[in-house]
C-alpha positions in Angstrom: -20.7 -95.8 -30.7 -19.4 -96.0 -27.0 -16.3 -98.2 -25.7 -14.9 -98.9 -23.1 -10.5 -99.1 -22.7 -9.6 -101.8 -20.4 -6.0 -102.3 -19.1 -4.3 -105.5 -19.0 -1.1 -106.1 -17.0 2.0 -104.6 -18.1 5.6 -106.3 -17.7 7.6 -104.4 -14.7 8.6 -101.4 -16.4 6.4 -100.5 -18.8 5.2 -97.4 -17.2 8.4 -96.1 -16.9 8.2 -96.9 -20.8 5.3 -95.1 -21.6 6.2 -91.9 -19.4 9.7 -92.0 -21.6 7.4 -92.0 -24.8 5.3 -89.0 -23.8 9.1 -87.0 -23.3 9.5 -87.8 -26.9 6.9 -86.1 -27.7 6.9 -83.2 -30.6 4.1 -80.6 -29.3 3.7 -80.2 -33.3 3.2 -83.3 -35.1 2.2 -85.1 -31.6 4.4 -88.3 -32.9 7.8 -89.4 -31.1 10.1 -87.0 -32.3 11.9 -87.9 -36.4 15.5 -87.3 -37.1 17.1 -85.0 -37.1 15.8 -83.2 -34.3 16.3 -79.7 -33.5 17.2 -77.9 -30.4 16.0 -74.5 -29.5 17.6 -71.3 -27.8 14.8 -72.1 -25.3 16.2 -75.8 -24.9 12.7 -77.1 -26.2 13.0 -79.7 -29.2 11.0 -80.1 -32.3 11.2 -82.2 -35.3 13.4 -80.3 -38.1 10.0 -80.4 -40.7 7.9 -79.2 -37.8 10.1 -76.6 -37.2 10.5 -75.7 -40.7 6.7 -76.1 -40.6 6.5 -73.1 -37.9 9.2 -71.1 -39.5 7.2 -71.6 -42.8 3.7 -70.3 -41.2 5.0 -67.7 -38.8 6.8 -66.2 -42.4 4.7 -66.4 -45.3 6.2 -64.2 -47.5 9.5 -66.3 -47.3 7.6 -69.1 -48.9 6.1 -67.1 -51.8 9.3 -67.5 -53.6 8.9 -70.6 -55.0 11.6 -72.4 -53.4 11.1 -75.9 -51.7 14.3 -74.9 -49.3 14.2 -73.4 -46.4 14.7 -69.8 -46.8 17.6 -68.0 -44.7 17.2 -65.6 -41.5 13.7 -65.0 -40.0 12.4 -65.8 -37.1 9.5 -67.7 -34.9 8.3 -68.5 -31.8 8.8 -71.8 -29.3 5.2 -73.7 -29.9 5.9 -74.6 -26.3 7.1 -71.7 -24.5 6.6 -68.4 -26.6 10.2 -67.6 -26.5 11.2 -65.8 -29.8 13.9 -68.0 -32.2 15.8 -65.7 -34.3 17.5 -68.0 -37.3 20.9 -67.0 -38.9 21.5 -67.1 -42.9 21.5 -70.8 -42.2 17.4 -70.8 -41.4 16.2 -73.8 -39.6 19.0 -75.8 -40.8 21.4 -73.3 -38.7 19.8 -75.3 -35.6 21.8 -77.3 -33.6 20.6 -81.1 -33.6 20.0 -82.7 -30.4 22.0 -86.1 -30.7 21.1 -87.1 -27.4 17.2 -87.1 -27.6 18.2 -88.6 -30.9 20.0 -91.4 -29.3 17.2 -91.9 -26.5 14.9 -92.4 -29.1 16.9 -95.2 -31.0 17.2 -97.3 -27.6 13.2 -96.2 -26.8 12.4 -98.2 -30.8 15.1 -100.8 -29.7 13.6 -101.7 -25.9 10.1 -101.2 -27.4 9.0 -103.7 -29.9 5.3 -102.4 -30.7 4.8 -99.0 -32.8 3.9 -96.1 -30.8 0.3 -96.0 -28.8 0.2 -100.0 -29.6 -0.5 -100.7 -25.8 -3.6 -97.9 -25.7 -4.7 -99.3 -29.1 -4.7 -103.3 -27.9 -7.1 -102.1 -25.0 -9.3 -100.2 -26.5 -11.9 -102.4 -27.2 -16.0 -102.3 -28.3 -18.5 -102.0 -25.8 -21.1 -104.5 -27.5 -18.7 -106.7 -29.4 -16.2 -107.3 -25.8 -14.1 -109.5 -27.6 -13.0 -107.4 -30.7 -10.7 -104.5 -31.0 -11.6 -100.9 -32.4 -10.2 -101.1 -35.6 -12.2 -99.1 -38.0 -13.4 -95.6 -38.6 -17.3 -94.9 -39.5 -17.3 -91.8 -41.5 -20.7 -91.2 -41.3 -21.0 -91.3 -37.6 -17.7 -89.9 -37.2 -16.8 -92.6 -34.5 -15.0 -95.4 -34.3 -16.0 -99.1 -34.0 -15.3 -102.3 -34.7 -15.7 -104.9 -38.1 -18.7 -106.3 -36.4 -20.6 -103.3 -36.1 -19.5 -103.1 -39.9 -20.9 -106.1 -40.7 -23.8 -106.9 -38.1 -24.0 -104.2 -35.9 -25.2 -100.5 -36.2 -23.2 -99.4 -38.6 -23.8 -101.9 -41.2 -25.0 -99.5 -43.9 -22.0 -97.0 -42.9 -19.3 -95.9 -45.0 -15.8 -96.9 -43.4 -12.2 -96.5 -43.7 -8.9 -98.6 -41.6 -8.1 -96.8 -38.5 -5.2 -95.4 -39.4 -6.0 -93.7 -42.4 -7.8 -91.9 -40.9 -5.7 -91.2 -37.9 -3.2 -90.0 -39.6 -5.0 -88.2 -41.6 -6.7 -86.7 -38.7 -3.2 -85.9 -37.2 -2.2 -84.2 -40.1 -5.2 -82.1 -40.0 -4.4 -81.4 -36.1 -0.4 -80.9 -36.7 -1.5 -78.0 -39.7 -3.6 -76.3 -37.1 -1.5 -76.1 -34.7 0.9 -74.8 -37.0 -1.7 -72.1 -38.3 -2.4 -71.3 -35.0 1.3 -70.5 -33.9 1.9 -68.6 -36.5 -1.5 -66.6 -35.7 -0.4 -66.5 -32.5 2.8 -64.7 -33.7 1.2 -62.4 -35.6 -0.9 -61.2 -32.7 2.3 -60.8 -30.6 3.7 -58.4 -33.2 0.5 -56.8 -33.8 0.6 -56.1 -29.8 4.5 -55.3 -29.8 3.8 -52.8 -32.5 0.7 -51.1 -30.7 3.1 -50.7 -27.8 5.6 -49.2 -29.5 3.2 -46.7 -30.9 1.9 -45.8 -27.4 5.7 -45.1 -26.4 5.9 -43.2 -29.4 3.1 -41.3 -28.6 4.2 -40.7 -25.0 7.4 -39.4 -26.1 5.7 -37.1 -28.5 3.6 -35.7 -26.7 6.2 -34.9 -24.4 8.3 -33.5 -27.0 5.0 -30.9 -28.2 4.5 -29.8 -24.8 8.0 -28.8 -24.2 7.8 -26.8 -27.6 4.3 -25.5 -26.8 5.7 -24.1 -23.5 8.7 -22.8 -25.2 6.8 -21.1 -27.6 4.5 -19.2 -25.1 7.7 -18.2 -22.3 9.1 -16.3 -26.0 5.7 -14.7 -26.6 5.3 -13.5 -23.0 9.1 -12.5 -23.2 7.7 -10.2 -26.3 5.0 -9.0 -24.4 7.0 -7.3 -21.7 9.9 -6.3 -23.6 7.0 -4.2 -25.8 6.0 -3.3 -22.2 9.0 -2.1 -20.7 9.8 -0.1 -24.5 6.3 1.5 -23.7 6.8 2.2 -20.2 10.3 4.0 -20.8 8.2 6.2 -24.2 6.2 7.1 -21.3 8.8 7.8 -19.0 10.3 10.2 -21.0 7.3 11.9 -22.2 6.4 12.6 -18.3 10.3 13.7 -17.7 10.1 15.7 -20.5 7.0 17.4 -19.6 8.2 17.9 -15.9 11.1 19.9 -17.0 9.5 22.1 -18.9 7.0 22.9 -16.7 9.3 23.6 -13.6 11.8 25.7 -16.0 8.7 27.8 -16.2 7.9 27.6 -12.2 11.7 28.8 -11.5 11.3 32.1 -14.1 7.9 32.8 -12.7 9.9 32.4 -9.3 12.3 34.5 -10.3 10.4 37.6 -11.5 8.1 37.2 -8.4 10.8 37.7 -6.3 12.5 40.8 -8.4 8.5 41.8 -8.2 8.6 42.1 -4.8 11.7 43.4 -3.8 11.3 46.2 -6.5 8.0 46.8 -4.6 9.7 47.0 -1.7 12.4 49.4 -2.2 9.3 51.4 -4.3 7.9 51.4 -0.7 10.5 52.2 1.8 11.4 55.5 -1.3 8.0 56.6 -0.5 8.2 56.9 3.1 11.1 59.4 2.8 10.2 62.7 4.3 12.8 64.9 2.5 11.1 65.9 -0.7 14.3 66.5 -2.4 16.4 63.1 -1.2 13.4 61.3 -2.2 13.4 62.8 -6.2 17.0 61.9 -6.5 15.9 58.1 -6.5 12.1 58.2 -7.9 13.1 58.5 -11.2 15.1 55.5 -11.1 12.3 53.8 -9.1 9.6 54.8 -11.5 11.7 53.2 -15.1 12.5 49.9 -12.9 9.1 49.5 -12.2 7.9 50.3 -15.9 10.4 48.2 -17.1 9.2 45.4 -14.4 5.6 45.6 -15.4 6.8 45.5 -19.2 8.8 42.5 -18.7 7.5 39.4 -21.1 7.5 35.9 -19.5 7.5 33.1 -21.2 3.5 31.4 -21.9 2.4 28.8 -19.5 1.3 25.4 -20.7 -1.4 25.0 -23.3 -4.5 23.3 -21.9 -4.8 20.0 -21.7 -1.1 19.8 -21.7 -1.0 18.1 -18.3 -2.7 15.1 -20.0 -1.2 11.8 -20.8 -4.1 10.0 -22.8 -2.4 9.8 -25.9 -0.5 7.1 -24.5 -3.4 5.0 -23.8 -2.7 1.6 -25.3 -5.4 -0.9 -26.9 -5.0 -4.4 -26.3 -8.1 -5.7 -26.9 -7.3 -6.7 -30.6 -4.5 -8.1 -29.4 -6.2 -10.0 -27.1 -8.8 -11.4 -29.7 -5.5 -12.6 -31.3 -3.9 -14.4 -29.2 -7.5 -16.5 -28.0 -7.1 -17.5 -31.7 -4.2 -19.2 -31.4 -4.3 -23.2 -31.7 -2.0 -25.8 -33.3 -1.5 -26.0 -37.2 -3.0 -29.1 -38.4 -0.2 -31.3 -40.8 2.4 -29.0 -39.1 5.9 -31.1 -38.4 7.4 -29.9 -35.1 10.5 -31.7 -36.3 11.3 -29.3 -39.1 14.4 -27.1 -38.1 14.6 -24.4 -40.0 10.8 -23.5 -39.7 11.9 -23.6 -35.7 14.5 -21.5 -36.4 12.4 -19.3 -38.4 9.9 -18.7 -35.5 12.5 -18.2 -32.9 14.0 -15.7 -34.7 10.3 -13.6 -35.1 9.7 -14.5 -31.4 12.9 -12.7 -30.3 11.8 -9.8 -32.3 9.8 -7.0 -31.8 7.0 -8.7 -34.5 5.2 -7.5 -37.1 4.3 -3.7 -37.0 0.4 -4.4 -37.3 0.5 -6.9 -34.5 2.7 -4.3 -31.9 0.5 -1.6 -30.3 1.4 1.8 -31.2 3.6 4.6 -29.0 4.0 7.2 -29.3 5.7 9.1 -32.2 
C-alpha cells in the first residue's frame, strides 16, 4: 500500500520542538528517554532499563543466576560511542542520574500536549483514501493502511491489528536487537582484544627463545674451543717433548764428534813425528784413546716413524653429524629454571666423555 506524508503548518516553534525531541532520544529503546535516566563516563545518556538491558546482554553469565536485580560490577560498552563502562559493586544503579535531561524532558511533556511522533502520525495519510489517516496495520501485507482499505479497499480480506500494537511491538523487536547486537558487538571487541594480546605475547616470546637459542649456541662454541685449545696445548707438549729429546741426542752426537776429531787429530800430528823413540812415548796412549773412542756407546737415535704426529689426528665428523641433529624439543618449557640451570652447568663443562674427541693419553 503506498502513501504519501503531507505537512500542514506548524505554530512558530515547533521545529525547534521537534529538534528538542530527537535530543531526547534513547539510541536503545528509540523513545524520549524514561526516568531515571543514566549518565555515562562518556557523557552519553540512556534509559536506566536500557542500560541494564546492555549490561544484561553484553554479560550473560551475570543473568544466569536467577536474580531479577541487577547484578554488581561488570562492564559494557556506550551503544553510541564504543567507549568501555566499567560498573562498581553498585552495577547500573552505581550510575549517576542525569537530573537535568530529566528536568528538560518534564518541561518538553509540559510545552508539548500531543504524545510523541503525534505531528508525523497526523500527516501521514492514505494515498487512495486522501481524507483518512493511516491507522491500521495489515499483517498479511505487512503494510500499513487505512479502515477503508479494511473495509472497501484492497485489503478487505486482510488480517489487521491497531497501529500501535504493532508499533510497539515492532519497537520492542528493534530495541532487543539492538541490544543483541551491542552485546555481539562487545564480544567481538574482546575476541579482537584477546587476539592482540596473543600476538604481543607471541612477539615477546619469540623474543625471549631467540635470546636463549643464541645463548645456548655462544656456550656450545665456548666448549668447542676450550676442547680446542685443551687439544692444541696435548699437542704442544707432545711436539716440545719430542724436540727435546731429539736435540739432547743432537748435542751428545755433537759432542763425541768433536772428541772424534780432535782425537783424530792429535792421532795425526803423533804420526808425523820423525823421532822413532819420542813418537812411542805417546803412541800407546794414542792407540787406548782411540780404542776406547771407537768403543764408546751412544745413546740410540729415534725409532722410525718417531718424527710423526698422526696419532693426534682428531675426528670430527661424528661430531659434526651431531650437532646437524640438533633442533628444539617439542613440549619443552623454556621457562623452567632449574632445567636452565641444569644445562648451563653441562655447557660450562667439558661434556660427556663419548661426545668429546679423544687426545691423547
Amino acid at each position: 500500500m503506498n502513501f504519501t506524508v503531507g505537512f500542514k503548518p506548524l505554530l512558530g516553534d515547533a521545529h525547534s520542538m521537534d529538534n528538542l525531541e530527537k535530543q531526547l532520544i534513547c539510541p536503545i529503546c528509540l523513545e524520549m528517554f524514561s526516568k531515571p535516566v543514566v549518565i555515562l563516563p562518556c557523557q552519553h545518556n540512556l534509559c536506566r532499563k536500557c542500560a541494564n538491558d546492555v549490561f544484561q546482554a553484553s554479560n550473560p553469565l551475570w543473568q544466569s543466576r536467577g536474580s531479577t536485580t541487577v547484578s554488581s560490577g561488570g562492564r559494557f560498552r556506550c551503544p553510541s560511542c564504543r567507549h568501555e563502562v566499567v560498573l562498581d559493586r553498585h552495577g547500573v544503579y552505581g550510575l549517576q542520574r542525569n537530573l537535568l535531561v530529566e528536568n528538560i524532558i518534564d518541561i518538553y511533556k509540559q510545552e508539548s500536549s500531543r504524545p510523541l511522533h503525534s505531528k508525523a502520525e497526523q500527516h501521514l495519510m492514505c494515498e487512495e483514501h486522501e481524507e483518512e489517516k493511516i491507522n491500521i496495520y495489515c499483517l498479511s501485507c505487512e503494510v500499513p493502511t487505512c479502515s477503508l482499505c479494511k473495509v472497501f479497499g484492497a485489503h478487505k480480506d486482510c488480517e489487521v491489528a491497531p497501529l500501535p500494537t504493532i508499533y510497539k511491538r515492532q519497537k520492542s523487536e528493534l530495541s532487543d536487537g539492538i541490544a543483541m547486537l551491542v552485546a555481539g558487538n562487545d564480544r567481538v571487541q574482546a575476541v579482537i582484544t584477546q587476539m592482540e594480546e596473543v600476538c604481543q605475547t607471541i612477539e615477546d616470546n619469540s623474543r625471549r627463545q631467540k635470546q636463549l637459542l643464541n645463548q645456548r649456541f655462544e656456550a656450545l662454541c665456548s666448549v668447542l674451543e676450550e676442547r680446542k685449545a685443551e687439544l692444541l696445548q696435548a699437542l704442544a707438549r707432545e711436539q716440545e717433548e719430542k724436540l727435546l729429546r731429539v736435540r739432547g741426542l743432537i748435542r751428545q752426537y755433537g759432542d763425541h764428534l768433536e772428541a772424534s776429531s780432535k782425537l783424530v787429530e792429535s792421532a795425526i800430528q803423533s804420526m808425523e813425528e820423525p823421532q822413532m823413540a819420542l813418537y812411542l812415548q805417546q803412541a800407546k796412549e794414542l792407540i787406548n784413546k782411540v780404542g776406547a773412542m771407537s768403543k764408546v756407546e751412544l745413546a740410540g737415535r729415534p725409532e722410525p716413524g718417531y718424527e710423526s704426529m698422526e696419532q693426534f689426528t682428531v675426528s670430527v665428523e661424528h661430531v659434526a653429524e651431531m650437532l646437524r641433529t640438533i633442533d628444539f624439543q617439542p613440549g619443552a618449557s623454556g621457562e623452567d629454571e632449574d632445567e636452565e640451570v641444569a644445562l648451563d652447568g653441562e655447557e660450562g663443562g667439558a661434556g660427556p666423555e663419548e661426545e668429546r674427541p679423544e687426545g691423547p693419553e
